[in-house]
Structures are given as C-alpha cells and as structure tokens.
C-alpha positions in Angstrom: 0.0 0.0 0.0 2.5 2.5 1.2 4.2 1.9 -2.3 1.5 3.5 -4.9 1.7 6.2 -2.4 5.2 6.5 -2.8 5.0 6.9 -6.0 2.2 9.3 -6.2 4.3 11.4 -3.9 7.1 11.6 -5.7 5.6 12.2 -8.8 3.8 15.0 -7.0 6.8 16.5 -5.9 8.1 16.6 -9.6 5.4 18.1 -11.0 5.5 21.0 -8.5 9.3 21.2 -8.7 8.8 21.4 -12.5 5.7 24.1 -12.0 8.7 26.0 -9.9 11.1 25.9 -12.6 8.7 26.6 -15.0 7.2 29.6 -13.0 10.9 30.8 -12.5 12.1 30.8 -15.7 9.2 32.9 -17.1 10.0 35.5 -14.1 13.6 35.4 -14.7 12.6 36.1 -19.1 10.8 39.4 -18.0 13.2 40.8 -14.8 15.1 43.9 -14.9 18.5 44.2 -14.7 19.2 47.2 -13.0 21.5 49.8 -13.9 23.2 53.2 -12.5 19.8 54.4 -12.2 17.5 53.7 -10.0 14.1 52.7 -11.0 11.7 51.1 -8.4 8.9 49.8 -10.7 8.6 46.1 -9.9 10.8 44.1 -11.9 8.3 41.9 -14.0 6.7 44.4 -16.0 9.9 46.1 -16.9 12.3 44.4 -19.5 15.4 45.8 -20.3 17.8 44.4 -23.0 21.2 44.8 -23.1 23.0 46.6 -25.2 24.9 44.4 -27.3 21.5 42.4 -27.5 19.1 45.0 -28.8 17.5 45.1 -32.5 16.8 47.9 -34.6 13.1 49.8 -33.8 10.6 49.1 -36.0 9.8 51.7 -39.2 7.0 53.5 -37.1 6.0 56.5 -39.7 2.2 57.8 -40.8 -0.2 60.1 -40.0 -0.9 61.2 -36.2 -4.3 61.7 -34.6 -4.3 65.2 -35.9 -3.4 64.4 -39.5 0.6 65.4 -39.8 3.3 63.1 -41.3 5.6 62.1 -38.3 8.4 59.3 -38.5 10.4 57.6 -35.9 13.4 58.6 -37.7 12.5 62.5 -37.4 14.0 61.9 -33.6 17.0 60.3 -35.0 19.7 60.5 -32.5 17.9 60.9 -29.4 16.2 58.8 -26.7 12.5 58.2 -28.0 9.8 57.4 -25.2 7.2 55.4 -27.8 4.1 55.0 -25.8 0.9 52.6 -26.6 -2.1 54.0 -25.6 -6.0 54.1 -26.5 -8.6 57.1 -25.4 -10.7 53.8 -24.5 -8.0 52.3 -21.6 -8.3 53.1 -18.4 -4.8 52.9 -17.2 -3.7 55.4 -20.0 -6.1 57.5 -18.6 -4.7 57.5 -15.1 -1.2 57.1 -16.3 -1.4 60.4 -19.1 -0.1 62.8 -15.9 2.7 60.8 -15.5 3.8 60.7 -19.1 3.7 64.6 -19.2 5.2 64.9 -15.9 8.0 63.0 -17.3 8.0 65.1 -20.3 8.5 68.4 -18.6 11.3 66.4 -16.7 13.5 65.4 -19.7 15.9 67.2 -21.9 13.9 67.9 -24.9 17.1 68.7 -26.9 18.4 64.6 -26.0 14.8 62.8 -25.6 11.9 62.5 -27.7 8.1 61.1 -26.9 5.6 59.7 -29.5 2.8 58.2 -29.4 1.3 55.1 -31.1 -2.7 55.3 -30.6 -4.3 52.1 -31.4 -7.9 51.3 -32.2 -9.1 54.1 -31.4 -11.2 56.8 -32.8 -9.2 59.7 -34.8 -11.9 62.2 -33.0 -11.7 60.6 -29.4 -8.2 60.0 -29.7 -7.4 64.2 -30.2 -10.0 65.0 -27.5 -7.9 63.1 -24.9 -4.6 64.7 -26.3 -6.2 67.9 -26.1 -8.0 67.5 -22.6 -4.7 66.1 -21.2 -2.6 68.5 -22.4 -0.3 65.8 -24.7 2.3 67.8 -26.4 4.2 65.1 -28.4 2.8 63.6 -31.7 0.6 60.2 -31.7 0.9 58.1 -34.7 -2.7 56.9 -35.5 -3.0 53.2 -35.6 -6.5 52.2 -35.8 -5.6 48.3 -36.8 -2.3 48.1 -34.6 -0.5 47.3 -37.6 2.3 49.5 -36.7 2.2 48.1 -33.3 3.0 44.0 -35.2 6.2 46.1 -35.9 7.5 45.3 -32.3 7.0 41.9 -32.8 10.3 40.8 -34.0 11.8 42.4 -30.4 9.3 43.0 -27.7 6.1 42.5 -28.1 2.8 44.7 -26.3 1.4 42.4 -24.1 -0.6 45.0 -22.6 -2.0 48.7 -23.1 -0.3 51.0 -22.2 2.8 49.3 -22.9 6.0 52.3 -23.5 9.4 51.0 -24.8 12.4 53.5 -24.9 14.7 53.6 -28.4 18.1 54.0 -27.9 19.6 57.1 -29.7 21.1 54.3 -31.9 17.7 53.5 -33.1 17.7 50.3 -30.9 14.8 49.0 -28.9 16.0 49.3 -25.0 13.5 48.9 -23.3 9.8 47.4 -22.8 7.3 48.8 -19.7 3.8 47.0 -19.4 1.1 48.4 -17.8 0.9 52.1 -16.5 4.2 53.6 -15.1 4.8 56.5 -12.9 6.8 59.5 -14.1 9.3 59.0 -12.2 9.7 55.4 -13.5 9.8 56.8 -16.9 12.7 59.1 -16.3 15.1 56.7 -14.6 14.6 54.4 -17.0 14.9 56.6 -19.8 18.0 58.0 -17.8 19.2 54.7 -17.7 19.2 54.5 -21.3 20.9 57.3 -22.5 23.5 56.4 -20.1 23.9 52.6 -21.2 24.5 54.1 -24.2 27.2 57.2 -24.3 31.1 56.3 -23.8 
C-alpha cells in the first residue's frame, strides 16, 4: 500500500518542482536588470535588453491623430519614449499625468516622446490629447498594424505598454502596464546612459 503512495508522492513532488522551474524561468525572461539608475517599478513588467542584445526599432511613420506626417526617424539620435495608448483604456487615462510629468522632466534637446494610438477613434483619440494637455505627436493606428512592428523584439502584451529607443535607433527597453513618471525618467536616464562612452 504504502508503495503507490510512494510513487504518487514523488511524482507530486516533480510536477511542482517542475511548475517552480517553469514559473521561475518565465520571471527570470521578464526581470530587470538594474543599472546606475534607480528605478523602483517592480521588476516583472519592466524588461530591459542589453546593449549588445538590442534590434533595430521598427519603421514607425504615418499620420498622427491630428493628421501630420511624423516618422520615428524625425527623432534620430535621441532617446524616444514610444508610448501605446487608446482614449478607450483606463490605465492610460490614469497614467497620461505621469507621461507629461516626465515630459516636462526630460531634456527635450536629447529625448523624444511619440505616441502610437491604437484602435481608437481619430476624434476621441485628439480629445484626450487635447484634454490632457499631450504635447508630443501620436501616430494613429486604428488596426495596430504599426504596433506588429514590435514583434520581431518585444512584443505589447498589454495597453499601455511604452518601450524606450536607444539614440542608436535600438529598442532598449519594454514597460507594461501604466508607469509613474518617475519610473519613466530613470529608465529613460538609464538609457541614454547605457548608451554614451
């Protein structure tokens, strides 16, 4: 009797050892490795990739909720803050202050912010620009098809999701979820530093 037991047990334990490695190594895919900064944001939303690791930013150019031409490569050179973000979500709603917090905060001469807006509504999308004081442009990407650009580095897994583009052009960075504007400017801090000398 005490052997079928036995053996349930063990293989018990392996499956949950195996659920612990399997939990672990997902964490460990999505944890921030800290640099001379400082942000606090917890670790698993954050990813950042190492330099000699990260890929070239997708083409992002079109139109922007207000109907100018606007191209990733206009900011070429400088730290861009790309940030997804839909009049329709509620944590870009509560996160928008941060974002221009962070705005007035940064060097506009060395970092750059655009938006990507996805399926959204041209109209609703320029009201919440315009009611929350946005200053930076917003590509308008109604079918997120600029958005399957990422998808060959870091994908959205969420709205908002921000990534920072190294002044190399370089994706740096990946944030999920809403982010604090503090968060924002040690990481992008963090950037522009991983990236002179």
């Amino acid at each position: 009797m005490s052997r079928p037991y036995g053996a349930r047990a063990a293989r018990t334990a392996a499956a949950v050892l195996c659920g612990v490695v399997v939990l672990s190594g997902c964490a460990g895919g999505l944890k921030a490795e800290r640099s001379t900064g400082g942000f606090t944001q917890a670790d698993y939303d954050i990813t950042v990739v190492p330099v000699g690791e990260r890929v070239v930013a997708p083409d992002l150019a079109g139109q922007t909720v207000t109907g100018e031409q606007v191209s990733l490569a206009d900011f070429a050179g400088k730290t861009v803050l790309v940030n997804v973000w839909g009049s329709w979500c509620v944590p870009c709603r509560e996160e928008v202050d941060d974002l221009v917090a962070a705005r007035r905060q940064l060097p506009a001469g060395e970092v750059a912010f655009l938006g990507l807006n996805i399926r959204d509504d041209r109209s609703a999308a320029r009201a919440f620009e315009e009611r929350n004081s946005v200053t930076w442009p917003s590509l308008y990407d109604p079918a997120s098809s600029l958005l399957l650009g990422f998808r060959d580095s870091l994908t959205a897994a969420a709205v908002p999701t921000t990534y920072v583009i190294d002044a190399d052009g370089k994706v740096a960075v990946r944030m999920l979820d809403k982010q604090t504007a503090k968060t924002f400017v040690d990481v992008v801090t963090d950037v522009q530093d991983s990236t002179r000398g």
